[in-house]
C-alpha positions in Angstrom: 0.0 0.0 0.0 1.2 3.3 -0.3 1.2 6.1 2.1 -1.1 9.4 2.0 0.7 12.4 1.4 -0.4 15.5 3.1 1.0 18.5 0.9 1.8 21.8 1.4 2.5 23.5 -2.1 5.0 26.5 -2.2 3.7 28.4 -5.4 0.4 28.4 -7.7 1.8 29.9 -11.0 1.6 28.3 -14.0 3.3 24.8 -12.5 1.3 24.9 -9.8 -1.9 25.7 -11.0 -1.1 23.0 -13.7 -0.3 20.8 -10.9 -3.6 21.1 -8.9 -5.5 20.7 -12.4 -4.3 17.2 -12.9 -4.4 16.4 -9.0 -8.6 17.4 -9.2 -10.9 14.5 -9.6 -8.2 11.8 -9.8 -8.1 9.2 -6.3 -4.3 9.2 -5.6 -4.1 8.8 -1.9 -2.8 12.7 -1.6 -3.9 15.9 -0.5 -3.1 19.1 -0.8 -3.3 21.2 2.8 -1.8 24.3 2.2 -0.4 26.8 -0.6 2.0 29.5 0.4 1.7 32.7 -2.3 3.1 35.9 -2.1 0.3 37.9 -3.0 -2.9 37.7 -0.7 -5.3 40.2 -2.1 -5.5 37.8 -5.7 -8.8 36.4 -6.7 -8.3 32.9 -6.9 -10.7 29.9 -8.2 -9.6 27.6 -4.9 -11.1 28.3 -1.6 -9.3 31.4 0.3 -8.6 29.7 3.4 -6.0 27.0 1.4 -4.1 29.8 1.1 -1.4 31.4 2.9 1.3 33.7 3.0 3.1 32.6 6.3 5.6 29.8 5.4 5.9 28.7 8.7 2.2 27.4 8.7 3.3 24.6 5.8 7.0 24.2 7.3 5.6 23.5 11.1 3.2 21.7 10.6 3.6 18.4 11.6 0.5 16.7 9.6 2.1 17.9 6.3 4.7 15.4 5.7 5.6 16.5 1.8 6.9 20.0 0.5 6.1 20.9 -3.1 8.5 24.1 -3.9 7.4 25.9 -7.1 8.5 29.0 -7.0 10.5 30.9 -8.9 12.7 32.3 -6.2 16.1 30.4 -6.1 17.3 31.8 -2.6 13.7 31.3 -1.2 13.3 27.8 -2.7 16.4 26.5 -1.3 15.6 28.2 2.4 11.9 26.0 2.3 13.9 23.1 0.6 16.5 23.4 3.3 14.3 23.5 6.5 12.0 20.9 5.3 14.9 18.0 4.7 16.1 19.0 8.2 12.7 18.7 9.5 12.4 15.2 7.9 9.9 16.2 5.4 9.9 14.9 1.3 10.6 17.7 -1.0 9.6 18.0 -4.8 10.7 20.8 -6.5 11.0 22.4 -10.6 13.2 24.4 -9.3 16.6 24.0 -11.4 18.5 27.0 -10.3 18.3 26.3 -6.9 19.1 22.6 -7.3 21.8 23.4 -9.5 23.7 25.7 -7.4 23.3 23.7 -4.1 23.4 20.1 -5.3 26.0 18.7 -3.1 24.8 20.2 0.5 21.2 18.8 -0.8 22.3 15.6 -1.2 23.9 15.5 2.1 21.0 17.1 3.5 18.9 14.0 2.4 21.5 11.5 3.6 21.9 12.9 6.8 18.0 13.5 7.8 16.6 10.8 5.8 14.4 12.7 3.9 14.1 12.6 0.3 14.6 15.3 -2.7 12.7 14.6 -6.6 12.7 17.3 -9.0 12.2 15.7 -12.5 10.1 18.6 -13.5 13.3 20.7 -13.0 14.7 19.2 -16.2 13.3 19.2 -19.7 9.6 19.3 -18.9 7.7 16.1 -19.5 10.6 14.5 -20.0 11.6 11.9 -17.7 14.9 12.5 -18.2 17.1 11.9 -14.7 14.7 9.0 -13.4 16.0 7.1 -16.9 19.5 8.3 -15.9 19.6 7.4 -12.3 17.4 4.0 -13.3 17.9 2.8 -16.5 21.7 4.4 -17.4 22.6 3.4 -13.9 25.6 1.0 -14.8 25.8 1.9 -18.4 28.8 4.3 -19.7 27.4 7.1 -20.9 29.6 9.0 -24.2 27.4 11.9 -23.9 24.3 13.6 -23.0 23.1 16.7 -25.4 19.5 18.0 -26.7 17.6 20.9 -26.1 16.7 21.7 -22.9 14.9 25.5 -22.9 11.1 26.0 -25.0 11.5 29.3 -25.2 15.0 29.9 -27.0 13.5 26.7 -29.3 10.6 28.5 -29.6 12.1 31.6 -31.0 14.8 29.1 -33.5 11.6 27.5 -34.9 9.7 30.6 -35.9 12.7 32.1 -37.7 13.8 28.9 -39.7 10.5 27.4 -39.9 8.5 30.8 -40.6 11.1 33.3 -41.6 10.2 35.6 -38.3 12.3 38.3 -37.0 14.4 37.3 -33.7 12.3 40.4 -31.8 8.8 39.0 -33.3 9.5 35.8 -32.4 10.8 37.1 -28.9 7.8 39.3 -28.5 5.9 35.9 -29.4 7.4 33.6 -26.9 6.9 36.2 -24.4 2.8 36.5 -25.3 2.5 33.0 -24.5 4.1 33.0 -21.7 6.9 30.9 -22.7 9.7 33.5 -22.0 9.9 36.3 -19.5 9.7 40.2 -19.3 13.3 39.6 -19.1 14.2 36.7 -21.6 18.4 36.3 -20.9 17.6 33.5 -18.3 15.9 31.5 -21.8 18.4 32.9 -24.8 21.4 33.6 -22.5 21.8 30.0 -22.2 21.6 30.0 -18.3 18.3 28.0 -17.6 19.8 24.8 -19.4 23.2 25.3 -18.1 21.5 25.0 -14.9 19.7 21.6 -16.4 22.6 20.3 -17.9 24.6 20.8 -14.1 21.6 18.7 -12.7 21.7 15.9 -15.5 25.7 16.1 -16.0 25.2 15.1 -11.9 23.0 11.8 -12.3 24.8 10.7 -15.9 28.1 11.2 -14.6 28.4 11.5 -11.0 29.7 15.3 -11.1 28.6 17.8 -8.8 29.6 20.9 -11.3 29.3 24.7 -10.3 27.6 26.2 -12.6 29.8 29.1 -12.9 31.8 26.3 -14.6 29.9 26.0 -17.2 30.0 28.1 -20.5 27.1 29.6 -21.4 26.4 31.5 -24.5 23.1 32.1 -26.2 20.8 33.3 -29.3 20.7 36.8 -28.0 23.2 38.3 -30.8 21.8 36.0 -33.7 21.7 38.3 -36.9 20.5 37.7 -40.3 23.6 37.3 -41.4 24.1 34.2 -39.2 20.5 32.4 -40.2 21.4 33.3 -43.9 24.4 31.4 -43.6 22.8 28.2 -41.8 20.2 28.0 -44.4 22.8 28.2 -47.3 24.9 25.3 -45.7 20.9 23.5 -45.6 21.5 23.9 -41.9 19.4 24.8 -38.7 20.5 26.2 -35.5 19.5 25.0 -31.8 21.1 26.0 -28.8 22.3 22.6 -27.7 24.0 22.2 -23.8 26.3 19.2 -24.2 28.2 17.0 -21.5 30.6 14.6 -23.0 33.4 12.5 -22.2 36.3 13.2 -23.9 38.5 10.2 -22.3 38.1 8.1 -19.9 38.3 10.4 -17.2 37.2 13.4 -18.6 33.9 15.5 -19.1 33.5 18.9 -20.5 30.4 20.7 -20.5 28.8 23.7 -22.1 25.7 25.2 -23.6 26.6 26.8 -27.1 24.3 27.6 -30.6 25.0 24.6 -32.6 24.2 23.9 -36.4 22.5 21.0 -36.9 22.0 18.9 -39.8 18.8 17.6 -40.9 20.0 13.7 -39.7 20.1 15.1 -36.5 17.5 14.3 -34.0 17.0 17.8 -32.8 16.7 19.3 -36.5 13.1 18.5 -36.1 12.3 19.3 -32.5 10.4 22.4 -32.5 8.4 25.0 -30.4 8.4 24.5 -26.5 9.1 20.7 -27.1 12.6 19.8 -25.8 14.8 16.8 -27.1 17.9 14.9 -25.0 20.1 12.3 -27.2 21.9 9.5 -25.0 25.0 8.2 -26.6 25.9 5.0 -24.6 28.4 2.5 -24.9 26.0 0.0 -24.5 22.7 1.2 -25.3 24.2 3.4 -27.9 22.5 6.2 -29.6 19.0 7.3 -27.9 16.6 9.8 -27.9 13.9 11.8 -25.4 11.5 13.9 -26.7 8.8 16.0 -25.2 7.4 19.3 -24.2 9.7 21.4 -22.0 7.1 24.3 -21.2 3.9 25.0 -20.2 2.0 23.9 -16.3 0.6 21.1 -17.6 3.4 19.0 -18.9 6.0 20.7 -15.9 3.4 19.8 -13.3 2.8 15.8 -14.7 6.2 15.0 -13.9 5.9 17.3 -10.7 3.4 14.4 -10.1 5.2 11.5 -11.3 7.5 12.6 -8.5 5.1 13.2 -5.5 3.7 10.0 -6.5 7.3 8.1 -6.2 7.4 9.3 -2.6 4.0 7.4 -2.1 6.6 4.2 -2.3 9.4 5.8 -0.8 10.9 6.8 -3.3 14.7 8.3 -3.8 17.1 9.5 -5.5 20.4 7.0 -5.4 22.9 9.2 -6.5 24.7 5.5 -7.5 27.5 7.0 -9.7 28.3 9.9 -7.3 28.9 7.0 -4.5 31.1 5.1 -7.1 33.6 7.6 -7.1 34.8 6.5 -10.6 37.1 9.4 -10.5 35.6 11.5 -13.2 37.0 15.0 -13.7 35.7 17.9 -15.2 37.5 19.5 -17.6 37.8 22.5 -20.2 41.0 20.9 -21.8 39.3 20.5 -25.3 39.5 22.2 -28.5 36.1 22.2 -30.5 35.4 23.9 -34.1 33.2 27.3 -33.8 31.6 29.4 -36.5 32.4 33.5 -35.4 30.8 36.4 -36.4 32.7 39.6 -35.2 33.5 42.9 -36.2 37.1 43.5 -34.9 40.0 41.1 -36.0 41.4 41.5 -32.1 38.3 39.2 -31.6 40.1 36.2 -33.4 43.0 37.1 -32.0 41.9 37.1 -28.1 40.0 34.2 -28.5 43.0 32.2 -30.6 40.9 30.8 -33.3 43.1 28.3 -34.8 43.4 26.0 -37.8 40.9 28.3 -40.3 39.5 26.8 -43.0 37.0 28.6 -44.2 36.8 32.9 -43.4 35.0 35.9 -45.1 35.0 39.4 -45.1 32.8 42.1 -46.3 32.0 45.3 -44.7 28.8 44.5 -42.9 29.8 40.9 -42.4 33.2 38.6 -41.2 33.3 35.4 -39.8 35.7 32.7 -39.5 35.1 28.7 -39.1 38.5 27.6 -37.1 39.4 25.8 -33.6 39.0 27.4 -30.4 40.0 26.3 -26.6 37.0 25.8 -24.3 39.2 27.5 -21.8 39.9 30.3 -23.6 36.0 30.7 -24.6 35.1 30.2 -20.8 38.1 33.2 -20.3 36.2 35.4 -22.7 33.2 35.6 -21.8 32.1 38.7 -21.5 33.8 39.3 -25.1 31.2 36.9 -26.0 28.4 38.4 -25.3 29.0 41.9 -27.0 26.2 42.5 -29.6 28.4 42.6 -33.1 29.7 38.7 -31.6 27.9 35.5 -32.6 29.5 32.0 -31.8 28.2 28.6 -32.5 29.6 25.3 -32.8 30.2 22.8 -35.6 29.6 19.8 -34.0 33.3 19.0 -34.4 36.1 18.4 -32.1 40.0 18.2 -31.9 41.5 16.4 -28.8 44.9 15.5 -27.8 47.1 12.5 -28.2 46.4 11.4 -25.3 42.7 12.1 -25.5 42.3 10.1 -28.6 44.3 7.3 -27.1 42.2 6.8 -24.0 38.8 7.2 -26.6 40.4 4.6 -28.8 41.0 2.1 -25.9 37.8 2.4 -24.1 36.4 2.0 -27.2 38.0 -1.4 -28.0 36.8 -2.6 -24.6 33.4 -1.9 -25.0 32.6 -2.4 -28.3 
């Protein structure tokens, strides 16, 4: 049998409300108690007195035994997150900035007060992405893990390739449906699936990377003159966070525009729906695919999760306890097309190896090899308005690099 869940919810935005729609009507041994909002004075369709703005009136009370956190509050989620592991209470949350940046101390938050933490709506939407990699990929070697992870910067790609839209229409169109924010940088800066890929990089490989590790660039600087040139080459382009190994002991990680051909997966995933490929060693080459926006598909696997906890339900963390002795790295060289104005911008950034470059007045870019370090050293040179970067899809490693590949290869395959 499994237990009844007494639930205070944190939150009734678009997850939430989404949440509480598919909850209604359905007998699944749960019940929502409490809702903590911010603003009190709101008309609301629910009865007022399942509302509240005192946190204190979910966190002490001792008949709620499960926390649902969806807010949008980072520093605010991880305080409610925080006090209810310590209290002993189950916490689900979407919240992927907060779990990103305090990963570690949550895990040890759940080991030491036996509570447990689920937040597959944190990551890629419907997409039950880190149950398959905690579960599933749990003793498989994993190559790499890539896709798109953000609706709304997808959003925005689709429109201009697939309708020939402006980059501020399509922006202004996100935002309409509530896809992308006043403030859209979190979306098309790249930061909301660096956060993701921090989370996923954690269950596929064991790492507990800080995010400020990660490089991050986005759409935000896209120009004509970049789309003009993917569609001549009979490309499209995604923003794509990757994590891959790059020996046997080495990850590198980063969120970057990426062409991508029409064999690709992803050339066809479109709108709000997200996509993550799985390149195993075993299992070799697989893909997710889903929607990655909207309360509705967010709050179903908010729900897949609170019903997990009805079994007891947790996170293993299997390949972080392994200590297989993974390292992060930025020691890898991968081919970027750059847009840019100034030559000192091929010079700082030590494009190498050119093979293809062009110049006109209102128009330079180069196709050559760059260090992950140096772009991770640069970025703020990155994101100045005459720069666009994306990458190829190619890589150059070292010697060594290639040798470790090669031999791991051999032994799995």
């Amino acid at each position: 049998m499994s237990k009844k869940l007494k639930i205070g919810l944190f939150g009734f935005g678009v997850v939430g409300q989404g949440l509480h729609d598919i909850i209604r009507g359905q007998d699944l041994n749960l019940e929502i108690v409490k809702i903590a909002i911010k603003n009190a004075d709101k008309k609301r369709s629910l009865d007022a007195h399942l509302f509240t703005t005192d946190h204190d009136e979910i966190l002490g009370n001792e008949e709620i035994n499960t926390i649902v956190e969806l807010i949008d509050d980072a520093d605010a989620a991880f305080t409610i997150t925080k006090r209810a592991l310590i209290s002993g209470k189950n916490v689900v949350s979407a919240n992927k900035k907060m779990i990103a940046l305090h990963l570690a101390e949550l895990v040890a938050l759940q080991e030491q007060y036996g509570a447990s933490l689920l937040y597959e709506g944190a990551v890629c939407g419907s997409i039950p992405i880190i149950r398959n990699l905690e579960e599933y990929y749990d003793n498989e070697l994993l190559h790499g893990i890539s896709g798109i992870f953000n609706g709304s910067s997808n959003y925005i790609l689709s429109k201009i390739f697939n309708e020939d839209l402006e980059y501020g229409v399509a922006l202004k169109q996100a935002q309409d449906l509530g896809f992308a924010e006043t403030d859209p940088i979190m979306d098309v800066g790249g930061y909301d699936p660096k956060f993701k890929l921090a989370i996923a990089t954690a269950h596929a490989y064991g790492l507990f990377i800080n995010p400020d590790k990660i490089l991050n660039v986005g759409i935000q600087n896209l120009s004509d003159n970049d789309i003009r040139y993917a569609r001549e080459k009979n490309f499209k382009i995604k923003l794509v966070p990757t994590a891959r190994k790059i020996s046997t002991k080495q990850i590198v990680t980063y969120v970057l525009p990426k062409f991508i051909k029409t064999d690709d997966f992803l050339y066809n995933v479109e709108n709000e729906y997200n996509g993550v490929t799985v390149q195993a060693a075993f299992a070799d080459k697989q893909f997710f695919f889903g929607k990655g926006a909207g309360g509705h598909p967010t709050g179903a696997a908010v729900l897949s999760d609170i019903a997990a906890l009805r079994y007891d339900y947790r996170y293993e963390y299997k390949k972080y306890h392994q200590h297989n002795g993974l390292v992060h790295t930025d020691n890898v060289n991968i081919e970027v097309y750059l847009r840019y104005t100034h030559e000192y911008t091929v010079e700082k950034l030590q494009i190498e190896n050119i093979s293809e470059r062009f110049s006109r007045n209102d128009y330079k870019y180069v196709i050559g090899n760059v260090s992950l370090k140096n772009l991770l050293a640069n970025r703020d040179l990155l994101e100045q308005k005459d720069i666009f970067i994306a990458h190829t899809g190619r890589y150059t490693y070292t010697e060594q690099q290639i040798q470790m590949v090669a031999e791991e290869e051999v032994l799995f395959n």
